[in-house]
N, C-alpha and C positions, 0 to 999 in steps of 0.2 A: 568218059562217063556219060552215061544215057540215066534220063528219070524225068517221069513226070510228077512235079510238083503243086500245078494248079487244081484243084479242089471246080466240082462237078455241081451239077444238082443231084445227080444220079447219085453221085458220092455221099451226098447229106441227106438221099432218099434214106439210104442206109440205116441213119439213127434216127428217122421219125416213125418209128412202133412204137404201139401202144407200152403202156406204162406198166408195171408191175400190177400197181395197183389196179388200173382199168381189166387185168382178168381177175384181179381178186373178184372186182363187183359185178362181173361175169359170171363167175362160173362156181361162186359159194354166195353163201347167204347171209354173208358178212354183214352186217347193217351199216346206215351211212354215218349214225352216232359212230357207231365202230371205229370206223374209216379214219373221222374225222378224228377225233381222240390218238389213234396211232398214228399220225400224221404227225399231231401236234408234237407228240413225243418225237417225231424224228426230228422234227426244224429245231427243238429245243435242245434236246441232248445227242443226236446223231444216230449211227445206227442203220442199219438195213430195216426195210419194209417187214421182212418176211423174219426176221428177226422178231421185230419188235410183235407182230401178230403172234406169233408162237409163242412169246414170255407171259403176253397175256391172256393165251390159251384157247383166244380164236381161233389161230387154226393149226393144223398140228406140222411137226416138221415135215413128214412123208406130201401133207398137201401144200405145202411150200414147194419141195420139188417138184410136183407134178407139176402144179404151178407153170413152176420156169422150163419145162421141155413144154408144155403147153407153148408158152412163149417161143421159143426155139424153133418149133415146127411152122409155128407161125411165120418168124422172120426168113424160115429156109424157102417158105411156100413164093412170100414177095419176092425175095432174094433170085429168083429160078425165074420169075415172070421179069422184071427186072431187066437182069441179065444175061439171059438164055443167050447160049445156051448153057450155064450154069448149071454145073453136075452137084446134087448134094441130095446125099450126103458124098462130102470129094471122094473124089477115088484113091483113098490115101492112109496111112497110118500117121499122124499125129503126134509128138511129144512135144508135150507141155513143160516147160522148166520152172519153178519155181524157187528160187533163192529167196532163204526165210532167217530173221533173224530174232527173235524174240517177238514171236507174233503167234501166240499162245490164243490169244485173243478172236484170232478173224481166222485162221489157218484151216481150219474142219468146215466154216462156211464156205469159203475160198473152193476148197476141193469137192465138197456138196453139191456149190452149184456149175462148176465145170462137168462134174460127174451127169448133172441132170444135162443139161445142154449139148454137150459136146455130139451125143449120138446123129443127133438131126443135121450134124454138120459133116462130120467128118467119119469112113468107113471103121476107123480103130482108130485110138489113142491111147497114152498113156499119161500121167501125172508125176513127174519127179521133183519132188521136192527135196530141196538141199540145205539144211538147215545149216547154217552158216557160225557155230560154235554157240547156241543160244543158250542163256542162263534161265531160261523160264520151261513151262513144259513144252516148247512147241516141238520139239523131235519125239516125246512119248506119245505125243495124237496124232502124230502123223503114222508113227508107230502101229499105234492100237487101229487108227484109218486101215493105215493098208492092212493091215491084218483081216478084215474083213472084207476088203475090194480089191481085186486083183490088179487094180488099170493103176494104182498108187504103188511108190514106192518110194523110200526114204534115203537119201546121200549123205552120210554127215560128217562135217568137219567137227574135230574133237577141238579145238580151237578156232576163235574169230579170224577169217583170214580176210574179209573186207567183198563188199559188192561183185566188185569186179571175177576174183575166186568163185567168188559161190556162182556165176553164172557159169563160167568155162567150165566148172564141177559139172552143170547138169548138161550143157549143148554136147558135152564130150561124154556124157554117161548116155545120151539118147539115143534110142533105137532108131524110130521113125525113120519115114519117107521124108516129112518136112520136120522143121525142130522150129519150135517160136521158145521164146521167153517171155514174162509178166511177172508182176509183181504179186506178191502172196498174201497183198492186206488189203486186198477187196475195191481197191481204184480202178480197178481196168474191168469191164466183163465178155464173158465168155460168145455173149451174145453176138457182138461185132468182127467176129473171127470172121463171116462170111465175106466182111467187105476186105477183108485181106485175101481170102480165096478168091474172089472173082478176079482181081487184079493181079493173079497169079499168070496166067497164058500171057506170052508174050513180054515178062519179066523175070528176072533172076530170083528175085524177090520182091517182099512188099514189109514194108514199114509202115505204124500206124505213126498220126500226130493228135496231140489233144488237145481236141476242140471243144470251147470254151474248158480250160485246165481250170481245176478246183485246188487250187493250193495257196500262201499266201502272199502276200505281196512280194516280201523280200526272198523268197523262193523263186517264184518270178522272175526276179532283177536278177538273181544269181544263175539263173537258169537263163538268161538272154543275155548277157555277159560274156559266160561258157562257150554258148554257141557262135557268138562273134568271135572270139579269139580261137576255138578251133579251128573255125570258116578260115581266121587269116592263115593261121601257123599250116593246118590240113590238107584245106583247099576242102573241106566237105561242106557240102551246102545243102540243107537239109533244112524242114519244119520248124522239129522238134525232136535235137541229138539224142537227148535223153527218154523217150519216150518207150516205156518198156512193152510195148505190142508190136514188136518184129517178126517175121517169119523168111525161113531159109530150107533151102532143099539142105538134105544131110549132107552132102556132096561137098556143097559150098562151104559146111561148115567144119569139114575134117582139113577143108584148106586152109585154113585160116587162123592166122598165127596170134594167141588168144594169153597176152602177158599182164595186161594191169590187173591188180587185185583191190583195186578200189574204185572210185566213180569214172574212171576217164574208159570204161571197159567200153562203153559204145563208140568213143569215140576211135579207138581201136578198131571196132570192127568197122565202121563207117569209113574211113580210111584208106582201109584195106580194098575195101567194095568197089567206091567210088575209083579210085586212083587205078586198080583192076580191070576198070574200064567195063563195070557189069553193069546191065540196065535193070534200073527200080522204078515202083511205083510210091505216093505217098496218099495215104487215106484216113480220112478224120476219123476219130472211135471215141466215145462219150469215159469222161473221167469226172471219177465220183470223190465228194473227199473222202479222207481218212475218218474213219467214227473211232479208232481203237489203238493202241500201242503209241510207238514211237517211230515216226521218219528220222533217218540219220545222214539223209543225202545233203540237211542245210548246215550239217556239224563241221565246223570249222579244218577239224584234223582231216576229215571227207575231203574238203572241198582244197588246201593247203597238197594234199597227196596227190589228187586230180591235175595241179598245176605244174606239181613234179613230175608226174610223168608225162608230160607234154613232150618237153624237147626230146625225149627218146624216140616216138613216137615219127618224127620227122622221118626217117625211113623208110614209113607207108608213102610217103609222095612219090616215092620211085618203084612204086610195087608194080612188078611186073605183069602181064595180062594174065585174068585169073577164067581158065578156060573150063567149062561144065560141058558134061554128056548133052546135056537137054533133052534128056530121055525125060518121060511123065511117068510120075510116082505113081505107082499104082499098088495096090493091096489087097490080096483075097479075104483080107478078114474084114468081118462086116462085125459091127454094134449087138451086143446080144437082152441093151433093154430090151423091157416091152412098149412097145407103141399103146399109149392111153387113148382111148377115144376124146375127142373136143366135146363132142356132143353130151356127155354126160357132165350132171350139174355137182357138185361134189357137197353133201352134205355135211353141216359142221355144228348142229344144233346139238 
């Protein structure tokens, strides 16, 4: 096993861009009363930025997204100076997996602003969402989503089959060149995808870790618990086992023998990887909390099922050498948004 684990400055240049809100007051006419009043709502009741702007009719959803490809373009521009020589958008097709389970809530934000972002990153993508037996509407807006955007598409299990499922559901329905995973309820963003592409050359793959995690205490403890005892049983020595901003060439991922249906599914594939004898990279990406639904990763039955499938698991220490083309993803399809100008001030009076 080969990986580098130690964390850069270059690595933490990554997540020091400007803020959401520093292009709001940029690039509309937002006031700082404005500002400050949505603000306050987020620290009180949660919520995205660009959410709460639009509820109160500052500014409208369409300039929300422009917004965040504004943003995007941004970070691709540093991102290229950086790390040049840094291709972006990558030379690659993209699928997104998204495992969703009653997240009715955040799920149309979710794929919104992947939708706005992704182009400045990567040549094509796609967005698969896998709704995981949900009792709320999240499969009918994913539904009605793709109906109207071609890069979505909907997986669905007619019954709860647990975490773990709903991922193997979308890695094993993805097209792409690279296939990542993230979660559907708005922790992770779209935006730190570059710092997993550049650490692409010269690795099998790249894994993100979160840095400073937003979750709470006892999620925490149970989450550094986890990763000690897979460390000993596994031998996988990782950040942050569970950290859902992975990315894998397809290749890798059709090898890859993909059985727990509930939390221990990273640790399955980590396992695999490492023991495989594949080289990784690890690189911090900003996590936001949760403003909406329910997490079900601290549910006892989750976490009780995770520890059952551990001893089976033991297997992967003997995994044989897991060998790749090492051929570069490449893709003729290109992004068919339109590129917005920066330079225009976006009026919202």
């Amino acid at each position: 096993m080969q990986h580098k684990s130690m964390f850069s400055e270059l690595d933490l240049l990554g997540l020091r861009r400007p803020l959401f809100g520093d292009f709001v007051r940029q690039l509309t006419s937002v006031t700082s009363d404005q500002m400050v009043e949505c603000l306050r709502e987020q620290q009180g009741a949660g919520g995205s930025l660009g959410e709460i702007l639009c509820r109160r009719g500052v500014l409208t959803q369409d300039q929300v997204l422009e917004i965040l490809a504004m943003q995007a373009r941004w970070v691709a521009d540093t991102m290229r100076g950086e790390f040049s020589p840094l291709e972006l958008p990558y030379p690659a097709k993209v699928s997104v997996c998204l495992p969703a389970f009653n997240e009715q809530a955040t799920i149309i934000n979710t794929l919104e602003a992947a939708t706005a972002i992704l182009p400045a990153f990567v040549r094509d993508f796609e967005l698969v969402v896998v709704d995981d037996g949900s009792r709320d509407q999240t499969a009918q807006r994913v539904q009605d989503y793709a109906a109207r955007n071609g890069r979505a598409r909907l997986v669905r299990h007619e019954k709860n089959r647990g975490y773990g499922a709903a991922v193997t559901t979308g890695l094993r329905a993805a097209t792409g060149d690279l296939v990542m995973f993230t979660d559907s309820d708005g922790q992770f963003s779209m935006l730190d995808l570059p710092q997993l592409l550049a650490r692409l050359p010269g690795n099998d793959f790249v894994i993100g870790y979160r840095w400073k995690r937003a979750d709470k205490f006892m999620r925490l403890v149970n989450a550094w618990l986890w990763g000690k005892l897979v460390r000993l049983i596994l031998g996988v020595h990782v950040r942050d086992l569970d950290g859902a901003f992975k990315i894998f060439p397809r290749e890798l991922v059709q090898k890859l023998q993909l059985t727990s249906s509930g939390a221990g599914i990273n640790a399955e594939i980590m396992a695999q990887c490492t023991s495989g004898g594949l080289k990784f990279a690890e690189v911090p990406v900003n996590h936001y909390p949760r403003y909406a639904g329910a997490p079900t990763g601290a549910n006892l039955k989750v976490i009780l099922k995770a520890f059952r499938d551990l001893p089976r698991m033991w297997k992967y220490r003997k995994t044989p050498p897991l060998r790749l083309s090492g051929s570069k993803p490449v893709s003729s399809l290109r992004p068919t948004a339109p590129r917005v100008s920066e330079s225009r001030r976006m009026n919202v009076s």
